[in-house]
N, C-alpha and C positions, 0 to 999 in steps of 0.2 A: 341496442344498436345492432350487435350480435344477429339477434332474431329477426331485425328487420332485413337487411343483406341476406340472409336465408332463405325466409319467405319472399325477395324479390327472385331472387335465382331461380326457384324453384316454380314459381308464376310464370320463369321467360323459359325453363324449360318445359313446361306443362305446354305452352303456347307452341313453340317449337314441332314439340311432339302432334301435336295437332294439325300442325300445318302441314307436318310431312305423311301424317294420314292422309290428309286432303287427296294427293296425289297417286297415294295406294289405291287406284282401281283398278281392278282386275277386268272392268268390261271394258271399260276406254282402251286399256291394254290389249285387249282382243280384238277389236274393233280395228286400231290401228293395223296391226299382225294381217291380220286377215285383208285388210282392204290393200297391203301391199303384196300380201299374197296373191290375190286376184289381179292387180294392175301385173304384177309379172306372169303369172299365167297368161294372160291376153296378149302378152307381147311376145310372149315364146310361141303358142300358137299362130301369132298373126305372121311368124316370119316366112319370105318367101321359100318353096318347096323348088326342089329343081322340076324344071321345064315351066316356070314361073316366067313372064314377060318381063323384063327389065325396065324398072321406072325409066322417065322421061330424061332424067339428068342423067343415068347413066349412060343410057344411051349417048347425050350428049356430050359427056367425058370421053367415049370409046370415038369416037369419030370426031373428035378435035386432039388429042391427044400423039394421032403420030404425024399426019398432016401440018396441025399450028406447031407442037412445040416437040415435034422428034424423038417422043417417048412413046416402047411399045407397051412399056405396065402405066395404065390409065391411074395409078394410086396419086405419085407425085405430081401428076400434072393436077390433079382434085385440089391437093393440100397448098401446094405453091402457083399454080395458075388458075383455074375457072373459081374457085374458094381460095385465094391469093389473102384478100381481103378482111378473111375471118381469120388465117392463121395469124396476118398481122395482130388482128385485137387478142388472140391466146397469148402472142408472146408478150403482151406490153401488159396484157395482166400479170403475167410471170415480174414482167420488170415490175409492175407497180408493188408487188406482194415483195419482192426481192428487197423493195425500199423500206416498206414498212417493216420489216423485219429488222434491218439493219438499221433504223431509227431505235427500234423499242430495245436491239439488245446495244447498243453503242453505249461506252461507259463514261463517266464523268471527266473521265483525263481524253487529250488527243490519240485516236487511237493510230499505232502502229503497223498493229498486227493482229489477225482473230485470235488467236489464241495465244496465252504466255502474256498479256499485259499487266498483269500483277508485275513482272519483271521488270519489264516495260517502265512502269511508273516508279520503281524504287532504282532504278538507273540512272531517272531524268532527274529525282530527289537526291542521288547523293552527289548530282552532277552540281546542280543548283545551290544547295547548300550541303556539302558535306561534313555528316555528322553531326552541324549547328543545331538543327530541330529533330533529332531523333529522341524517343524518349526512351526507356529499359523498357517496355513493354513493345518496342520497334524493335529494337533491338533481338531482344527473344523470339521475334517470329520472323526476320530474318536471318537468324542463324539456322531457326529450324527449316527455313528454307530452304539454304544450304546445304543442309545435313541430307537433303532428300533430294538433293540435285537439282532446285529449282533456284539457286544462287547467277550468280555475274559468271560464273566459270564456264561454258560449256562441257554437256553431259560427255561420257567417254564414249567412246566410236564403239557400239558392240562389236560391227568385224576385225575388229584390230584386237578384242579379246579374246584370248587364245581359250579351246572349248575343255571345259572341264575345270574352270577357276573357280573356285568354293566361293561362296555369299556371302554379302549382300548384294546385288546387282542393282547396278546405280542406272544403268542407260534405261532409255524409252521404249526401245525395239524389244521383239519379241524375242523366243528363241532363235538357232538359227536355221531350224527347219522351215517355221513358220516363215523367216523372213525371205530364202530363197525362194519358197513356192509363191511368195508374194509376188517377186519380184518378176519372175516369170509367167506369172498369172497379165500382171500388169502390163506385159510389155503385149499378150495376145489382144486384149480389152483394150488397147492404145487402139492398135491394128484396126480390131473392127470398127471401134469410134469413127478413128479416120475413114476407112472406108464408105462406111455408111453417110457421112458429112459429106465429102468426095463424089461419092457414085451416085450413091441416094436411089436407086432404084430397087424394086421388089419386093418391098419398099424400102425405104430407108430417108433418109434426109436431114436436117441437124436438129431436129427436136430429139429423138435420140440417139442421137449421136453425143450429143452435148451430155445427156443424161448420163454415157456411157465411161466419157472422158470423168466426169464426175466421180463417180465410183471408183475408177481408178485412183484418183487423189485421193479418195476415203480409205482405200484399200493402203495404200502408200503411209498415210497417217498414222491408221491403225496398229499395222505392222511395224514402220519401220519407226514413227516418233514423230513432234514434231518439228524438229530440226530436217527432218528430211522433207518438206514438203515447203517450209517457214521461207525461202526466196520465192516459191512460185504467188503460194498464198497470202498473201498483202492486200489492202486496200488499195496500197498505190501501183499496184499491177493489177492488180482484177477490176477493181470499179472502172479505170479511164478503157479499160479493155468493154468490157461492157455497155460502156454507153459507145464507145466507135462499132460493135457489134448493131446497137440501134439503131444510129444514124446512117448505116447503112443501107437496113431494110426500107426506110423513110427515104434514102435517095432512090434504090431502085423502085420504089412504088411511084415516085413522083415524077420521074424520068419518063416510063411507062404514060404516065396521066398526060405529059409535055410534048411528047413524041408518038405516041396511037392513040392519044385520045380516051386508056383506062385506066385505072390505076391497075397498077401489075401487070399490066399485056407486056409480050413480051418486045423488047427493041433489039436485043443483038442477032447474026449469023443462027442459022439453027446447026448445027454439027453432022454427024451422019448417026443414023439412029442407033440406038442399043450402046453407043459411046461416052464416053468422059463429057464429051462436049458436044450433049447433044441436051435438050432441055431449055435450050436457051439462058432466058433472064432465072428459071427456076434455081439452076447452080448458082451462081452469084446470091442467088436470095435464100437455100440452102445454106449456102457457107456462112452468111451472116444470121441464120437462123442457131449455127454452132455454136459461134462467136459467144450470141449473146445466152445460149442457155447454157453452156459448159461455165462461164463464168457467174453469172446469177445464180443456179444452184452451189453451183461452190461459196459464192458473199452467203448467200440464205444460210446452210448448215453449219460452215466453220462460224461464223455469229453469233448464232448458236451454242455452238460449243463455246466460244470467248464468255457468254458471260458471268460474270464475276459479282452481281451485285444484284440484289433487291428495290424494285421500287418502293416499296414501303420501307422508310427510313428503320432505322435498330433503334434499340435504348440508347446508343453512346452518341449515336446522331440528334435523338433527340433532346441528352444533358448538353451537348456543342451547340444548338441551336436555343 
């Protein structure tokens, strides 16, 4: 029986072995190399040289741009006016990916919180039944969890630990070099976010803007743990945020469509140029362009990071079942 199990293994790695030859070619591999080599040569060559005539759209960007909507850098009127349209479908691809992310990482229990739901779920269990269903095998991995500051207790405040205290170091945050340059790092990356969300010109406007604020929270996380981020970071703050970030852009496009007849034209005052409030309907569609991708990359990553579980069940899942 021995020999038979032997001689199958070795039949399915023989097979194996072969089928990943299959794939070893070296001219298809050349082939490929080369044919994108040449599609980017073409494209690096074919690009305009200065004193080059300006396509037709741009022209048609440069001469609507401060006239219709009060902007003297033709970039943001592209992305939020004359191309209104398409940056809508970039972002709602953002949202759709946003979703399917937080479908595939979401855990078996209700979730919380992105990250720290192990916690989470031994809180709601000892709330439900305490103690009644724990076995010594719970037990043991919640004490070690304990032991590692991942218990019911909240971790110790690192700024409240005076410097130079001997180890173990139980908090989340880094040192406390790491953590001031965080902090002041953070607060310039707030700044430009907003700015860029806010102004939006030369370019700017909330696609990274959002990305910007994004970083920050990750920067915040990193450094300082996740108790310092863990009120912003929730599902029940970022998802209902996210989608009123949505249904925004979907009011001003339809409002536009109700009122001039396009979708995204613009309907408010136009402002005085080079200003805050000049751009028209673009700021408002800006700001909810923030909205939603400062929050959607934040669901996508910390999700990410939360999870906690394999979809392919374990051996102990499988003796339960």
């Amino acid at each position: 029986m021995s020999s038979d199990v032997a001689a199958i293994r070795h039949a399915r790695k023989s097979e194996a072995h072969a089928a990943g030859d299959d794939w070893h070619r070296p001219w298809a591999a050349l082939s490929l190399t080369g044919g994108t080599a040449a599609a980017l040569l073409v494209g690096v060559l074919g690009l305009p040289r200065e004193g080059t005539p300006l396509p037709e759209v741009a022209r048609h960007a440069l001469d609507i741009a401060l006239p219709i909507w009060g902007q003297a850098d033709p970039v943001n009127e592209i992305v939020y006016g004359s191309r209104g349209f398409d940056t809508f479908g970039e972002t709602f691809i953002l949202l759709a990916a946003v979703i399917a992310v937080s479908t595939l990482a979401r855990s078996r229990e209700p979730r919380r919180e992105y990250v720290g739901e192990a916690t989470a779920g031994r809180q709601e269990q000892a709330e439900i039944d305490p103690g009644g269903g724990e076995t010594e095998r719970d037990r043991q991995t919640r004490r070690a969890g304990e032991a590692e500051g991942e218990g019911n207790e909240p971790l110790p405040d690192p700024d409240a630990i005076p410097l130079g205290t001997p180890a173990p170091e139980r908090a989340e945050a880094m040192s406390v070099v790491v953590r001031v340059a965080a902090r002041m790092a953070a607060i310039i990356l707030a700044v430009a976010g907003i700015y860029l969300g806010a102004w939006g010109y030369s370019p700017g406007g909330g696609f990274p803007a959002g990305a910007a604020i994004t970083g920050v929270v990750l920067l915040l996380y990193v450094t300082l743990g996740r108790h310092a981020v863990s009120p912003v970071v929730r599902p029940s703050v970022l998802e209902p945020t996210e989608i009123v970030g949505a249904f925004l852009i979907i009011a001003i496009g339809l409002a536009g469509l109700a009122i001039k007849g396009s979708l995204f034209a613009n309907w408010v005052p136009l402002g005085e140029p080079d200003t805050i409030l000049a751009g028209g309907t673009n700021q408002p569609y800006s700001l909810a362009e923030f909205i939603e991708v400062a929050t959607g990359l934040t669901i996508a990553v910390f999700a990410l990071l939360g999870i906690r579980h394999d979809w392919a069940p374990g051996p102990e899942e499988d003796d339960d079942r």
